[in-house]
C-alpha positions in Angstrom: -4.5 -19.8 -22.3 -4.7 -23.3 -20.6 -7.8 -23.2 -19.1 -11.1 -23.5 -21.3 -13.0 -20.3 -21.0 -15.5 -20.4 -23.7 -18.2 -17.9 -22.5 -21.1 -20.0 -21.7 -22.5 -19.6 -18.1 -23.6 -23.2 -18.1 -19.9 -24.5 -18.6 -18.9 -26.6 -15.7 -15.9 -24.9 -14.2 -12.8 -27.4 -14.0 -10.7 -26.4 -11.0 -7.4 -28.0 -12.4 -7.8 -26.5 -15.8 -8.2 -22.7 -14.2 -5.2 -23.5 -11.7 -3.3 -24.7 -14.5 -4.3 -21.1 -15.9 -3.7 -19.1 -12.8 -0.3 -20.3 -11.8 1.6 -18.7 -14.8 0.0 -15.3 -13.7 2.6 -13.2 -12.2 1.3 -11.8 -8.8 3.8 -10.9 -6.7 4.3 -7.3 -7.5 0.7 -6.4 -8.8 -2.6 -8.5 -8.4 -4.4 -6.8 -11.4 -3.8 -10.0 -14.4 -5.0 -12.0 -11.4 -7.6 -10.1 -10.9 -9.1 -9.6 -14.3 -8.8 -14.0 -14.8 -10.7 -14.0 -11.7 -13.3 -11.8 -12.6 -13.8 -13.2 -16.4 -13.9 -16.7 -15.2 -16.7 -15.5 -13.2 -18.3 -13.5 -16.2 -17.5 -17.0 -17.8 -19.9 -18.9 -15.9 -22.6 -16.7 -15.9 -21.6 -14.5 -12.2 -21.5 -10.8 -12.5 -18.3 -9.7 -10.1 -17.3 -6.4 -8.8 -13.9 -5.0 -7.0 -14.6 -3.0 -4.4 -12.5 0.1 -3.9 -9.6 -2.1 -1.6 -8.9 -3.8 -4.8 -11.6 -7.1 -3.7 -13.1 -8.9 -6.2 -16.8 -9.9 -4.7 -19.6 -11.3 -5.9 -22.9 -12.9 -4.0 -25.5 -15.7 -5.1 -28.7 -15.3 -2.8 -31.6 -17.4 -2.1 -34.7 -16.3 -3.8 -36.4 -14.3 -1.0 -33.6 -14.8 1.1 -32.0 -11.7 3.1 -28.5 -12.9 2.0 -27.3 -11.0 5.7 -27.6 -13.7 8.2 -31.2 -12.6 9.7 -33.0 -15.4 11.1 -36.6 -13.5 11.1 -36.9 -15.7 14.0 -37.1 -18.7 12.6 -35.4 -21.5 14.9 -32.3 -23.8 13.9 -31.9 -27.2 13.6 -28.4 -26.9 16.6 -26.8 -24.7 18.8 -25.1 -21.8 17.1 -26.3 -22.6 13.9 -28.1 -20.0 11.6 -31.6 -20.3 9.7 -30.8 -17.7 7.0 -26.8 -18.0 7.1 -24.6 -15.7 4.9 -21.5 -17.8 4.3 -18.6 -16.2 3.2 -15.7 -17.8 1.3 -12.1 -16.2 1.4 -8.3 -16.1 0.2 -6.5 -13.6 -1.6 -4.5 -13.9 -5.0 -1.3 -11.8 -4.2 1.6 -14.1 -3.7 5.4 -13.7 -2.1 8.3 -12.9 -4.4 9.9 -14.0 -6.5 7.4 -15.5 -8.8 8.3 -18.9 -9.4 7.8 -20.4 -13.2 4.6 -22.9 -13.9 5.6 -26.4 -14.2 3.3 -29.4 -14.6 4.6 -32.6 -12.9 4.2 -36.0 -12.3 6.4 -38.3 -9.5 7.5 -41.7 -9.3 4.5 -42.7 -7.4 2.1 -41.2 -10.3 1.0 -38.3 -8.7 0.9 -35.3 -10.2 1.4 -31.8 -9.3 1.2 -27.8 -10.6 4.5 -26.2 -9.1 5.0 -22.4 -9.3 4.0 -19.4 -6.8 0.9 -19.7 -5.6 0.3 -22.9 -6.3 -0.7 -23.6 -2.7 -0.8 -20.6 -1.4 -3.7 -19.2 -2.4 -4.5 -19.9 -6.0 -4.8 -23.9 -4.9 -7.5 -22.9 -2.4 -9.0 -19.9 -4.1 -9.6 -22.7 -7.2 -11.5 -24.9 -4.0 -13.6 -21.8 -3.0 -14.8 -21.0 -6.6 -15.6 -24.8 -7.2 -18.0 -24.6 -4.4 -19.2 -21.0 -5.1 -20.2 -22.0 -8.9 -21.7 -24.8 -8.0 -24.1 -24.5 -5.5 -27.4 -22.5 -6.0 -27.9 -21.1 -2.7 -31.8 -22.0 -1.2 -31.6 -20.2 2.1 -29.2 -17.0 2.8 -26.4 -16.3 0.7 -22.8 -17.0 -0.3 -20.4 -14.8 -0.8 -17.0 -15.1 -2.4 -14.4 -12.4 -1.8 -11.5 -12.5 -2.8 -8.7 -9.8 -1.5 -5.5 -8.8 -3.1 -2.7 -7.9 -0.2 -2.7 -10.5 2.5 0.5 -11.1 1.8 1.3 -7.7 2.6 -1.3 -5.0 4.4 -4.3 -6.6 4.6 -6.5 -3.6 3.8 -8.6 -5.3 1.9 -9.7 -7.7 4.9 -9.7 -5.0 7.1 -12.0 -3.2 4.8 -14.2 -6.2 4.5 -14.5 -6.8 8.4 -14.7 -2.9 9.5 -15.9 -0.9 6.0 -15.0 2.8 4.7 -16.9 5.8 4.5 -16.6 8.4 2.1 -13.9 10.4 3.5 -11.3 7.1 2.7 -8.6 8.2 -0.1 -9.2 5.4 -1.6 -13.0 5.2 -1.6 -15.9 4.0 0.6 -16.1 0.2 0.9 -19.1 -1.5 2.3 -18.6 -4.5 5.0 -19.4 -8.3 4.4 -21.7 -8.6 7.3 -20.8 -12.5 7.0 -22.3 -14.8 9.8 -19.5 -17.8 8.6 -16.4 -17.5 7.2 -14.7 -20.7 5.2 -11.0 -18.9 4.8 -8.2 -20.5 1.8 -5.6 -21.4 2.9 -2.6 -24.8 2.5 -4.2 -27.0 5.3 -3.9 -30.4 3.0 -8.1 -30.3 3.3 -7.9 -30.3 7.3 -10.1 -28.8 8.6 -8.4 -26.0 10.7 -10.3 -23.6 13.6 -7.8 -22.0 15.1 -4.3 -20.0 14.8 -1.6 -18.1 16.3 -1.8 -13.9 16.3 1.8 -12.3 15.4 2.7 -9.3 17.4 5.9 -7.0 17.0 7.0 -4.7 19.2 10.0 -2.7 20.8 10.8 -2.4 24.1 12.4 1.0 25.0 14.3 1.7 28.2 15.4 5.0 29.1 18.2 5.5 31.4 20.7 8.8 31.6 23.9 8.9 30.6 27.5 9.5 32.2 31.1 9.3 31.8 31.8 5.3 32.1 34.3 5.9 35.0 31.7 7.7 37.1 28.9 4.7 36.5 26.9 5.8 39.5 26.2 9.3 38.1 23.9 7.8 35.1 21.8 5.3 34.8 22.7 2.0 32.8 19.7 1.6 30.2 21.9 -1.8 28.9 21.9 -2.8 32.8 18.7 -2.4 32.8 18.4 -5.1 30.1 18.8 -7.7 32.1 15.9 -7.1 34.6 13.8 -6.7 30.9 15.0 -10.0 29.6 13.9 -11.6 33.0 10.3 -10.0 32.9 10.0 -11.8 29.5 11.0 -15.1 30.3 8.8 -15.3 33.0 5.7 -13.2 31.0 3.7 -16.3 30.6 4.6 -18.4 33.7 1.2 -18.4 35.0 -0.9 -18.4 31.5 -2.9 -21.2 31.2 -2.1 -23.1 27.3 -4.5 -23.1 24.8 -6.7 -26.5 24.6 -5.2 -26.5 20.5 -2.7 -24.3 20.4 -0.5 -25.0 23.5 1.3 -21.8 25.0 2.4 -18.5 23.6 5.7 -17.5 22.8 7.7 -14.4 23.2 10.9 -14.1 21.8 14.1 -11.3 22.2 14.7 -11.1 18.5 16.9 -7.9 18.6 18.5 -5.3 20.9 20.2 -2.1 20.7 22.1 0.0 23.1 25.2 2.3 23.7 26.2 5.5 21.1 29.9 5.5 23.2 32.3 3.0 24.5 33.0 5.2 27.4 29.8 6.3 28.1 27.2 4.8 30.3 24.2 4.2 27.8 21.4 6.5 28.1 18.8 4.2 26.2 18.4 0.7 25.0 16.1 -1.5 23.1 15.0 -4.9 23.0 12.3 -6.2 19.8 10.2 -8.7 20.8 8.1 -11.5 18.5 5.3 -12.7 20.2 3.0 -15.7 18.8 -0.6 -15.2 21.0 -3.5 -17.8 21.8 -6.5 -16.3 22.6 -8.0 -14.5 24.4 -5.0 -12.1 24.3 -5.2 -9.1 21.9 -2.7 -6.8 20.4 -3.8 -3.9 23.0 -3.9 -6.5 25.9 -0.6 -7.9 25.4 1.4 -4.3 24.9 -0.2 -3.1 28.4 0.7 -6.6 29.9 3.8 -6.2 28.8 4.7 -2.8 29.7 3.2 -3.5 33.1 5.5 -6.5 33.3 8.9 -4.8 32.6 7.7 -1.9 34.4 7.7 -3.7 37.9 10.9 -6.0 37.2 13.6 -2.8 36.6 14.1 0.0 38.3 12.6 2.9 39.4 14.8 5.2 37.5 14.9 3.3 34.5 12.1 4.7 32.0 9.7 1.9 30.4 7.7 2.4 27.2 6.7 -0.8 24.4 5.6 0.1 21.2 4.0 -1.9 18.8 5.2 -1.7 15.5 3.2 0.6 13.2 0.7 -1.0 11.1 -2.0 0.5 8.7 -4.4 -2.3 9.8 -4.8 -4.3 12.7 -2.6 -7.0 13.5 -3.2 -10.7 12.3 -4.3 -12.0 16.0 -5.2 -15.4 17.4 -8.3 -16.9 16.9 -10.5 -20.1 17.4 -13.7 -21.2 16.5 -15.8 -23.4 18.5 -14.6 -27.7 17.4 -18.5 -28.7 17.7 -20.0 -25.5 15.1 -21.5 -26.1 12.5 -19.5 -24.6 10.1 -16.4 -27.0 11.5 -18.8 -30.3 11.3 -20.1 -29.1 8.0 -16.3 -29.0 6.5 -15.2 -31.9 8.1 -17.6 -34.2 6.9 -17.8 -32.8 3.2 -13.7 -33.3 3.3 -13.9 -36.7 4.5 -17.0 -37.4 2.1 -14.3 -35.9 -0.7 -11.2 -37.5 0.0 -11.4 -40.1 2.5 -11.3 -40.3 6.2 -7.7 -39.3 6.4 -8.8 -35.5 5.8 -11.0 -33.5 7.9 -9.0 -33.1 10.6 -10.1 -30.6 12.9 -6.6 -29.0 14.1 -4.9 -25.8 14.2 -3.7 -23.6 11.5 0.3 -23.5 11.4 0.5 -19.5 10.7 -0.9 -16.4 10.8 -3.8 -15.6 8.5 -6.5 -13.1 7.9 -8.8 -15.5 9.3 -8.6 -13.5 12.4 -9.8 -10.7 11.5 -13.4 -12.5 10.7 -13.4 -14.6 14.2 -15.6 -14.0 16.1 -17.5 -15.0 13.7 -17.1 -18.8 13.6 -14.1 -19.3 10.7 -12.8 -22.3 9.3 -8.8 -22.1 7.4 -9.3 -25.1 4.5 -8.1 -26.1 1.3 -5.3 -28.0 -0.9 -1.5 -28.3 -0.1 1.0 -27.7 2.2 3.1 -25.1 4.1 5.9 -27.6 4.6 5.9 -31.2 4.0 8.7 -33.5 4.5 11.1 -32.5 2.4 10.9 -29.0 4.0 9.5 -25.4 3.4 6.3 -25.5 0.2 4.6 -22.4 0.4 6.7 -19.6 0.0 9.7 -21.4 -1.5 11.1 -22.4 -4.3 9.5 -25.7 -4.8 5.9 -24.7 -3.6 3.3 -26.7 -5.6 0.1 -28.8 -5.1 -1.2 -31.8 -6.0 -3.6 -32.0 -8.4 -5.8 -34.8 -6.9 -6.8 -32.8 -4.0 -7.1 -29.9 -5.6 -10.3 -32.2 -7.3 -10.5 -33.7 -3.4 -10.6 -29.9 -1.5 -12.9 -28.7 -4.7 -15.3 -31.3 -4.1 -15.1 -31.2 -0.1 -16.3 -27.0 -0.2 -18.9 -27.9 -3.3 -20.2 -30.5 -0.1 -19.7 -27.8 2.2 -21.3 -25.3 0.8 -24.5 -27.5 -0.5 -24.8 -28.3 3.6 -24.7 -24.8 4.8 -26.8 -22.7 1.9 -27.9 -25.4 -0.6 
């Protein structure tokens, strides 16, 4: 092993040594080596873990005599929308995209070096940050929570079980929620400090028309014809939609279309997928109405409308934002600044979609080391992802400060 895991609770944990460890751990087709490092590094230092029955590793450090669940007991707080007795909950997951890409320790012209491999950046970079700052701090008022989920690459059920719970009757066991008043979420944002993201809908658009012989076309109705009133009706679906103050306008984007079983047949059916990117306030059910609604009124009478979303065990990842002036955001800015210099801490958006969302409303905040892309092109997700090891230190340090301001 790479990482020095002697047993004693009062080691100090050294986030490059356990990234250097993690890396090489395959988890793009099961989480469970992953897992079991995380938990024994925990066990290492002296935190007794548990995974909860969505496959979560979670453990909690409480105040003495503190609640641990956000209850003020009416005691005031020191700003507007801050929390007395706060229970801050840290975030990311440890499953990772295939293929898994080989560990690789590196060091460039400029004398920076890097850890390269899957995951690197995304998550096992910011899931090192997270447990910096969890280890660290001893909480003196409410609680802190790290958990840690294992398919956000995939279905998020462990998310959704942390935001909504299971009862009894669940197949795979009853799962008790978070109950988390602030949310600091790991994710590649290069120790920005991000508040807000895009939601990711999918859906299909089916038109139903009826057919006929293609030399008698006004005996049927043309589902492809009808196409074309459709693809207006989603151009103009966001004419009069204000933009989002940080996350500009939504998209929605024909991304495939079917029609026709005959080429001398008038088509009886036809349908168009569509990929939309949401701001808030717009939901999943709010947009599939809207939509509907919209097509609905732009084709004709006799053309059938119905929009689907496409099926999904858990909700869908949806837009969020989090107040710029919380104190969750201030509190991350200025322990990434204090960390790494003024260049970090920028309060900005968050390029992709992320489980974040399904924490907001609760004020959330997407932080830690690395890149989605840099200049030389995709990093997460590819071939080349990797992270620096300087702000791996920097982003570690930044959620120890973080941490220390909110609970310590």
């Amino acid at each position: 092993m790479t990482g020095e895991r002697g047993g004693d609770a009062a080691t100090e944990f050294d986030p490059v040594a356990f990234l250097a460890e993690a890396v090489p751990v395959a988890s793009h087709e099961s989480p469970d080596a992953m897992r079991t490092l995380l938990v024994d590094t925990l066990a290492d230092h002296g935190v007794e873990a548990r995974v909860d029955a969505a496959g979560t590793v979670r453990a909690t450090r409480r105040a003495d005599g503190g609640t641990g669940a956000g209850e003020t007991d009416g005691d005031s707080a020191d700003s507007p929308g801050e929390v007395a007795d706060p229970h801050l909950v840290l975030n990311t997951h440890i499953d990772t995209v295939p293929p898994h890409v080989a560990f690789e320790r590196t060091v460039d012209a400029e004398g920076n070096e890097a850890i390269r491999g899957r995951g690197a950046c995304d998550a096992k970079g910011p899931l090192t940050a997270l447990l910096a700052g969890f280890l660290a701090v001893e909480p003196a008022r409410g609680a802190v929570t790290l958990a840690v989920t294992a398919d956000e690459e995939t279905a998020s059920t462990g998310a959704d079980a942390l935001v909504r719970g299971r009862d009894a009757d669940h197949p795979d066991g009853p799962v008790d929620p978070v109950d988390g008043d602030l949310y600091l979420v790991g994710e590649p944002t290069d120790c920005d400090v991000c508040v807000a993201a895009r939601g990711r809908f999918e859906g299909t658009l089916t038109l139903a028309g009826a057919a006929a012989h293609a030399a008698e076309p006004a005996s049927g109705v043309n589902a492809v014809a009808a196409l074309e009133d459709a693809l207006a009706a989603v151009r103009g679906f966001d004419d009069d939609r204000a933009a989002h103050p940080m996350l500009g306008a939504p998209t929605l984007v024909p991304t495939g279309a079917t029609g026709g079983e005959a080429t001398n047949q008038v088509p009886a059916a036809a349908t168009l997928t569509l990929d939309r990117r949401s701001v808030p306030p717009e939901t999943a059910e709010g947009y599939r109405e809207a939509l509907a609604a919209a097509v609905r009124e732009a084709v004709a009478d006799e053309v059938g409308v119905s929009f689907d979303l496409a099926d999904r065990s858990t909700p869908f990842l949806e837009a969020f934002d989090t107040d710029p002036d919380h104190p969750l955001v201030s509190a991350t800015r200025d322990a990434a600044r204090a960390a790494g210099g003024d260049a970090d801490g920028e309060v900005r958006p968050f390029g992709a979609a992320t489980e974040a969302s399904y924490f907001s409303p609760a004020p959330t905040v997407v932080f830690g080391p690395g890149h989605l892309a840099d200049d030389a092109g995709a990093v997460a997700h590819s071939e080349r992802e990797y992270v620096r090891v300087d702000r791996v230190r920097d982003a570690a340090e930044a959620v120890r400060r973080a941490v220390e301001t909110l609970v310590g």
